[in-house]
Structures are given as structure tokens and as C-alpha cells.
N, C-alpha and C positions, 0 to 999 in steps of 0.2 A: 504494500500500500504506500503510495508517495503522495507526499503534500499536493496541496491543490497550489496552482500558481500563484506567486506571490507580484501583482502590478505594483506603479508607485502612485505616490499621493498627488492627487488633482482635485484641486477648487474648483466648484461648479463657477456659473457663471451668477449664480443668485448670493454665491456667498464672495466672490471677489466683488461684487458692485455693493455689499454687505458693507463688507473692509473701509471700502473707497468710503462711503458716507459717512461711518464713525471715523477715519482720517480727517476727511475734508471737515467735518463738524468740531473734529478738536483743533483743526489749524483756524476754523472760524472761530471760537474762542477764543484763544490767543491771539486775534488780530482785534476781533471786535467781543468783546468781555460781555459787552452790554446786550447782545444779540442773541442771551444763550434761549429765550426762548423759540428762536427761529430753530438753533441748531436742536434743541429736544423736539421741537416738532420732528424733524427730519427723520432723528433717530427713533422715534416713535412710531411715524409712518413707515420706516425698514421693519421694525418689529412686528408690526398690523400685517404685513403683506407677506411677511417670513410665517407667521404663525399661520397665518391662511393657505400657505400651500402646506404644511404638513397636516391640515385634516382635509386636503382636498386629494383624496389616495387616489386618481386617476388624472393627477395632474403631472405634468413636465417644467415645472419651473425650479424644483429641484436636482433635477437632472433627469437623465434617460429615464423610460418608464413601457414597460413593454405592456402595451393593452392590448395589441390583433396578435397573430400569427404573422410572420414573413409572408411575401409573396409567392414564395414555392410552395409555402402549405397550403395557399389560398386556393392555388392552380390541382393542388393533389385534394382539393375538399375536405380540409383536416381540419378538426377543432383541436381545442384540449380543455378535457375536464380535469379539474384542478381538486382537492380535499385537504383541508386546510384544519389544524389545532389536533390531529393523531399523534400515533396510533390509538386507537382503542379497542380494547380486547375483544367489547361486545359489539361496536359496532362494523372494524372494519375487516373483519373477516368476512361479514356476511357484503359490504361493499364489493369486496376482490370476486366474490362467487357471482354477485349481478355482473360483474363487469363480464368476468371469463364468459357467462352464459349469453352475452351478447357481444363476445370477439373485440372489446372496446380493452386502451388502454390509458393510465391517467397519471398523473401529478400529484403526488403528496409531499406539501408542505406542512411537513411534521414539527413539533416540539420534542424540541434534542432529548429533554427530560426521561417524555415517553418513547422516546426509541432505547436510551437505555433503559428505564423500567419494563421494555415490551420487545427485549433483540430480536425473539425468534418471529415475532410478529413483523418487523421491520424487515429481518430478512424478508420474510413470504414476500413482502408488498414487492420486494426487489427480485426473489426468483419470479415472481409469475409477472414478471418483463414490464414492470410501471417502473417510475424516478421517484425517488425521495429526494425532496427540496428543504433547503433552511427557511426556518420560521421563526428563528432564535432560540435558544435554550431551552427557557422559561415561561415566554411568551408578557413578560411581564407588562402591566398596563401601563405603568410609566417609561414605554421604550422609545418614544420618542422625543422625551424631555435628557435623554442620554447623551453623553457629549463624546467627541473621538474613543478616548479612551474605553468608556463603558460601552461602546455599542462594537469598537475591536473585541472587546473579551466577551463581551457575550455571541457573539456570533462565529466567532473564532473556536468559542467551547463546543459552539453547537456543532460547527460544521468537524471537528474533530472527534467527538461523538457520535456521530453518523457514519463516518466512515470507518472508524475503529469497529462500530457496530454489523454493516453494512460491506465493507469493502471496496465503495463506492462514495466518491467527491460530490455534494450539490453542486451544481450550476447552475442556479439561479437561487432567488431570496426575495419572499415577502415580506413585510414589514408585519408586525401585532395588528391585528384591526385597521391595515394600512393607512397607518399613521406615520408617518417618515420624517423623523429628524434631521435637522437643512445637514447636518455632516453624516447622512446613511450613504449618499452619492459616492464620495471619497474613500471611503472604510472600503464598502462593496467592492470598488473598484481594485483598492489595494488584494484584498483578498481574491480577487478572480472570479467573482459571482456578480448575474444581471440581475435586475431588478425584473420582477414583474406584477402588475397587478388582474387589470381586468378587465373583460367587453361586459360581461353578465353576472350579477353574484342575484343570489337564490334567498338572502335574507332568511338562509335557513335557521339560524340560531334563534331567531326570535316567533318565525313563525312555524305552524303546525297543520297549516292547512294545505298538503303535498298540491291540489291543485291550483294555489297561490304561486307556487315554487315552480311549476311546473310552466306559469304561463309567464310569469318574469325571464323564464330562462330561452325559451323558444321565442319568444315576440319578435319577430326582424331578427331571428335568430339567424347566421351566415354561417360560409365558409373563413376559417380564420379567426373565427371569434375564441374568447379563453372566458370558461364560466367557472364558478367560484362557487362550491356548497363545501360539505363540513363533516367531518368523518369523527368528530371529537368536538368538544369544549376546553377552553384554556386551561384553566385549573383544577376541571374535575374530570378525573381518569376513567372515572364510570358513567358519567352525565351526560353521555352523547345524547341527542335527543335521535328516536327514528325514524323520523319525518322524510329525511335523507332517503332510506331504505322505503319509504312508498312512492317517493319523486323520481328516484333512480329508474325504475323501469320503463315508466312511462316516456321519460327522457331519452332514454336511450331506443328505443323505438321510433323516437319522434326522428334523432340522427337517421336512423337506418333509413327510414321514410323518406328522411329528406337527399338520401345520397352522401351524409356526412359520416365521415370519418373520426374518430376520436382517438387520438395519439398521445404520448409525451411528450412534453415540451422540449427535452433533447432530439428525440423525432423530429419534431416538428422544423429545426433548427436546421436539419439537414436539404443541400441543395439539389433540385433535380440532377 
């Protein structure tokens, strides 16, 4: 097993214009003392607009953000169904068994925690030909108020934990409740992993009524598109809800129906 690539460190482009305004604001100070309410405003308005893109998880002012498929997958009809906050013992076994029984494969962005509480499970999801993706550690709810440092070690344990577990590297990483912290861009980068988020998520966590889930998830549903349900709950290892497991079939039918294809996102990656 070898490390995953290690890139080097790159400032987005939201956080060097970041820099530039807390510079420029403290050289306006120093020039003109009496102006500091102009320069708090300023710096104000960086914060407003910094804090807005980390709860806007399908946004790109952060940096990269992968919401479609490549346009090779678009041309091969491939989606990718994604399961996020696993393993779980009770849920996603009976997942991998919908899946195999309709030839489909998928995305799990797991919590590092429960792939070691759950190896042989995490193997399975990896012999029966899906990815396991970083989701961080712990999944913890404050991950986006985490600065370089905290969000290098937690994702660094995770992605070392998965593969210690697994024998296989993520390549790629969602953020907690796709909340992303303005320094998640630069970390990722350094570590070798893309971001990605979403075209469709299923709001399976909260809700229970499979044909709510089922028509979020197909509406304008395409080729390329990346939907988003839930094979587990963050902090509780038994609390998967199975709402999941009545939406699933339906879902997947509705692919076969439509011609679509359901791949891994390392799949999906790959050029005609």
C-alpha cells in the first residue's frame, strides 16, 4: 500500500483577494487612522461573502467543485450514485445487495471512524467493485469552522484509515453536510483528492417518505448527473434511517428505464 500523492499548497482565488483586502485595509489605516470605519466595513463585507460560500455546498467560489460527470461519462450515459455518512452494519449491506441485483455500481463516502469500526464491511463495499470516498474521520459538525491544520489531520487520518483498512486510496472528498471551509481547496489539493459535491441529493436524512426521495432524485434527472442519499447517519452507527432501502429500487429502475448507467466516480473519471 503507498501513500496517496502528496501536491503542494495553492491559495484559491477567494482567499488570495481575502489577503489582498485585510493588506490593503491595514495599509488604509496606517495612512488614514480616521477611516477605520470604511476599512471594517470592507473587512466585514470579505467575511459576509467568505461565510456565504461555505454553506453554499454547490458552489465554486471556493474552488473546484465537481457537481456533473465529465463529458465522457455524459456520452457513455453514466450517472453516479453516491452514499454518504457509512458504513452501517444494518443498512448497507442490504444497499450493496439492491445494487448487485440491478448491475449498478456506486460511491461511498464513508466516515473513517466507521470503516474502522466496520473493516470487513468496508472491505465488501470494495470487493463487490464500488469506491470508498473521504468524508472525514468523524464527520464532525464543526468541520468547516477548521483551519489548515485541523482539517490536514482530520482528513489525512481518514484517508489513512481507509486505506490501511481497504487497501485502496480515496480520490475524491466531500465535505460534512457540504459545508467547506475557505482553506478545504488547498488541504485537498495538497493531499491528492477532488472535491465533489452534487447535481441531486435525496434529503434522505430528514425525510421518510421514499416517494418524496424518489421524485427529487429523477426530476430533469440526466446523463452525468451525481445524486446524493445516505447509507448511515453521522454519529449514530445504528440510526440509518431505511427510507434509503425503499427509494433505492424504485430509483434504480427509473436508471434502467431511462438508459442510464450508474458507475463510480473513479469510473466515471475514465476517458473514452
Amino acid at each position: 500500500m503507498t501513500r496517496a500523492h502528496r501536491g503542494t499548497w495553492r491559495l484559491t482565488t477567494a482567499l488570495r483577494l481575502s489577503i489582498v483586502v485585510h493588506v490593503c485595509c491595514v495599509v488604509f489605516l496606517i495612512l488614514y487612522p480616521s477611516g477605520w470605519p470604511v476599512a471594517l466595513g470592507a473587512v466585514l463585507i470579505n467575511h459576509v461573502i467568505l461565510t456565504g460560500a461555505v454553506f453554499w455546498p454547490r458552489g465554486r467560489l471556493l474552488g473546484p467543485n465537481m457537481t456533473h460527470l465529465p463529458e465522457a461519462a455524459i456520452r457513455r450515459h453514466e450517472v453516479a450514485l453516491t452514499f454518504d455518512d457509512g458504513p452501517d452494519p444494518e443498512i448497507t449491506p442490504r444497499v450493496l445487495d439492491l445494487l448487485d441485483q440491478h448491475g449498478a455500481k456506486a460511491s461511498f463516502f464513508c466516515i473513517a471512524e466507521k470503516v474502522a469500526a466496520f473493516p470487513e464491511l468496508a472491505r465488501e463495499i470494495v470487493s463487490r467493485g464500488h469506491s470508498i470516498e473521504n468524508h472525514s474521520y468523524n464527520h464532525p459538525y464543526t468541520f468547516a469552522m477548521l483551519g489548515w491544520s485541523g482539517l490536514r489531520r482530520d482528513i489525512s487520518k481518514a484517508q489513512d484509515a481507509i486505506r490501511m483498512t481497504t487497501g485502496m486510496s480515496p480520490v475524491f472528498f466531500r465535505a460534512p453536510m457540504g459545508f467547506r471551509s475557505p482553506f478545504l481547496t488547498p488541504v485537498i489539493g495538497y493531499l491528492g483528492l477532488k472535491y465533489v459535491s452534487w447535481t441531486r441529493r435525496s434529503f434522505d436524512v430528514f425525510e421518510q417518505d421514499p416517494e418524496n426521495i424518489l421524485r427529487r432524485l429523477t426530476r430533469g434527472l440526466a446523463a452525468g448527473d451525481i445524486l446524493l442519499l445516505h447509507d448511515g447517519r453521522s454519529h449514530q452507527p445504528h440510526g440509518a434511517s431505511t427510507v434509503v432501502l425503499a427509494a433505492l429500487p424504485p430509483l434504480l429502475e427509473h436508471l434502467r428505464s431511462r438508459g442510464l448507467k450508474s458507475v463510480t466516480l473513479p469510473a466515471a473519471m475514465k476517458h473514452d
